[in-house]
Structures are given as C-alpha cells and as structure tokens.
N, C-alpha and C positions, 0 to 999 in steps of 0.2 A: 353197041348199045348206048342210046345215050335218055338225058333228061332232061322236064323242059323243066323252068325256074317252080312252075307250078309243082309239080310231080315232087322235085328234091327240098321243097319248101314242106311237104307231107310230112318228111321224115323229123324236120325239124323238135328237137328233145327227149328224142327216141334213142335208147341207148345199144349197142352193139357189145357180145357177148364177148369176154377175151379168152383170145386163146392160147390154151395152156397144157402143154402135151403133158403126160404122165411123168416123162424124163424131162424135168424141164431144167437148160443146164445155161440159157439167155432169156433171159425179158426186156422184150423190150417196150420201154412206157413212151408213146405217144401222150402230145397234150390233148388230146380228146378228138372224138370221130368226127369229121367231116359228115356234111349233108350224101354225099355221094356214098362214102362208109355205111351208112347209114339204109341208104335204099339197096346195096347191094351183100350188108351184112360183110365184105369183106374190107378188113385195115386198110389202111393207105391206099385206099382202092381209085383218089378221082385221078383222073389222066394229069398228066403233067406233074404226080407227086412220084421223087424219086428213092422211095424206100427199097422197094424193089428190083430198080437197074443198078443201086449202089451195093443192095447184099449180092448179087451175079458177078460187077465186077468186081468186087474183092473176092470173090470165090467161096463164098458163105454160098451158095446155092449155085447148083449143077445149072439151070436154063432160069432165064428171065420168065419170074413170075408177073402174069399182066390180071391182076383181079378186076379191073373196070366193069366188066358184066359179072365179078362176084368170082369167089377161088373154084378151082376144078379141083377133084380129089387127087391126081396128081400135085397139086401145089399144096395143098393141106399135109398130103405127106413127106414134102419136100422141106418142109418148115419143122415138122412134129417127128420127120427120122434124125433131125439134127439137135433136135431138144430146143428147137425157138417156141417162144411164147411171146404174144403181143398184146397189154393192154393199154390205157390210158390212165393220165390225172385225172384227168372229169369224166363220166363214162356218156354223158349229154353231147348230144351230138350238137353241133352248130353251123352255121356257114363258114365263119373266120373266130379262130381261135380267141383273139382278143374282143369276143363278145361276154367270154365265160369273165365273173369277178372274181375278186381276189379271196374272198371266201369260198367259193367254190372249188381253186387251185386247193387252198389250203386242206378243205373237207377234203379232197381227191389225197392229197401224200399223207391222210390218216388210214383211208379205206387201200392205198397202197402197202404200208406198213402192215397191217393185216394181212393182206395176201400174200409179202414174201416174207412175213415171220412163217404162216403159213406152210408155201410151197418151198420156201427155202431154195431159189436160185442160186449156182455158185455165182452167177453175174446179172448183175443189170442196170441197163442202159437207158437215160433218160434222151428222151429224145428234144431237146429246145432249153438253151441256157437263162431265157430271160423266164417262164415258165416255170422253170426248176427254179430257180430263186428266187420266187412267190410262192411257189406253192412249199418248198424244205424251209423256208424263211431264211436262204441263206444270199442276202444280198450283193456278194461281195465274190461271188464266188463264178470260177472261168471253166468252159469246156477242160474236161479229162479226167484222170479218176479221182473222186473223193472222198471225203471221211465217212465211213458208212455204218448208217444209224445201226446195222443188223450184224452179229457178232458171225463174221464169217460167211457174208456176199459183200464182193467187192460192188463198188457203186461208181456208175461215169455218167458222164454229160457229154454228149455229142451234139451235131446241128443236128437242127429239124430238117428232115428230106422235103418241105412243101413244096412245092415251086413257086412260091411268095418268098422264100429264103433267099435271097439275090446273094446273101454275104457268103456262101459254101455252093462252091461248084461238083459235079459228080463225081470227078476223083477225091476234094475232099472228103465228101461223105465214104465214100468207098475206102480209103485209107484210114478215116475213125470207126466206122464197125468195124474193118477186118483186126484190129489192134483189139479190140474189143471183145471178137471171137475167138482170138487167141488166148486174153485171158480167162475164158470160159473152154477153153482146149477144145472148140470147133473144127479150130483150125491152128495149126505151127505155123511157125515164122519160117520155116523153109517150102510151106507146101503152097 
C-alpha cells in the first residue's frame, strides 16, 4: 500500500486515537503521529520507522508487526495481550515532528498527565529526548529512567524509532525497550 504526497497531505492535522488496552502495564508516548499514522490510523506505521522491528527483536512481541497498510487484529492483539499502549505528545498529526511548536509539546505532556494519572501505567516510555525536554520542561535531562511526575509509574526516555534518527541504531532501540519491558515485567532479564 502506498501514498502519493497528495493523499498523505489529506490527513495532515487529523489526529489518531491511542491505544490503550484495559491491562495497560507500558505506554508508550510517541512525539506525534506521522502523515502515514494518520491515513492508516495505525502508530509508527510509515515504512522505514523502526518501532516495531525493535519491540520483535528484543522480544517484546512474538512476529514483526508491519502496520504500513494499517494493524491486522492479530497485531492489535499482539500489543493489548502484553498490556502495550501507544500514545503521543501532540495527538496532531504532521509530516516531521519538528513542525509541531513548543507550546503545543508542552499542551501534549499536560493532556499526558491526565491520561496516566488516569490509566495509571506501572511504565512509561517517552519515546525522543530532545521532545521530552520541551515538552516536561526538563532541559537538561538524558535518555533513561527518570524522576516521575506520577507517584508510582516509573518514567523513561528512549530514542525515537523514526528512521530520521540516524544517532540509535536497531539494536539500540531493541536493547532500550526491552530494559524497559522489563520494568513493566513484560518481560525478565532471563527470558
């Protein structure tokens, strides 16, 4: 499946619903949905973004999920038996992340805060450091886990999976969610 520039320019500021299984025991916050997210309603869905090859190989999910033409209900429940949830900062979709402004970061980790006083994840996982430190206001601050505004969810900063992220290669990201999963007991350190 693909789109032309026309087509993924349609969806431009349309926002994508998150998803949020009943058991929800990881969230992960993406900085806001892509054009391609957007037309296909599924997360990290445009080719070349490696959300999805990185939770397979750390072993956070049984087969590589490929949402590009949008999730199959085997991947929906691949995500929501393991208690994943995936929303964003900004729920505006965009072409490149660095279109959304620094108010609109900021509105995003207010309307986050609501959702996991809320849903009360035991984990969750920002996804993009420079991102997270406009939008928490915390400028100073490095990928891993940190001080967490919600009394009892831990809180981390991993890379962004985009494939614009040149600085984190596949195993990196693979080895920061699965550390990640572990503290949400997805998964043990022996398994």
């Amino acid at each position: 499946m693909g789109f032309s520039r026309t087509e993924l320019e349609s969806f431009r500021d349309q926002e994508v619903p998150d998803l949020l299984p009943e058991d929800l025991r990881l969230l992960f916050i993406g900085i806001n949905p892509g054009l391609w997210t957007a037309a296909t309603g599924a997360h990290f869905a445009r080719p070349g973004n490696r959300f999805y090859s990185a939770l397979y190989r750390a072993g956070i999910t049984d087969f590589q999920i490929n949402p590009s033409a949008g999730y199959t209900r085997a991947d929906i429940a691949q995500l929501v038996d393991q208690g994943i949830g995936i929303s964003n900062i900004c729920p505006r979709a965009t072409a490149r992340a660095d279109e959304l402004t620094k108010d609109e970061l900021r509105n995003g980790a207010a309307r986050l805060h609501a959702l996991v006083e809320n849903r009360r994840p035991p984990v969750v996982a920002v996804l993009g450091i420079t991102a997270f430190r406009v939008a928490f206001e915390q400028p100073r601050a490095s990928q891993g886990r940190q001080k967490s505004p919600w009394k009892g969810v831990e809180l981390h900063v991993a890379p962004n999976p985009s494939g614009l992220n040149a600085h984190s290669s596949l195993d990196d990201l693979a080895c920061a969610y699965r550390s990640i999963a572990e503290a949400a007991a997805i998964l043990t350190a022996d398994s």
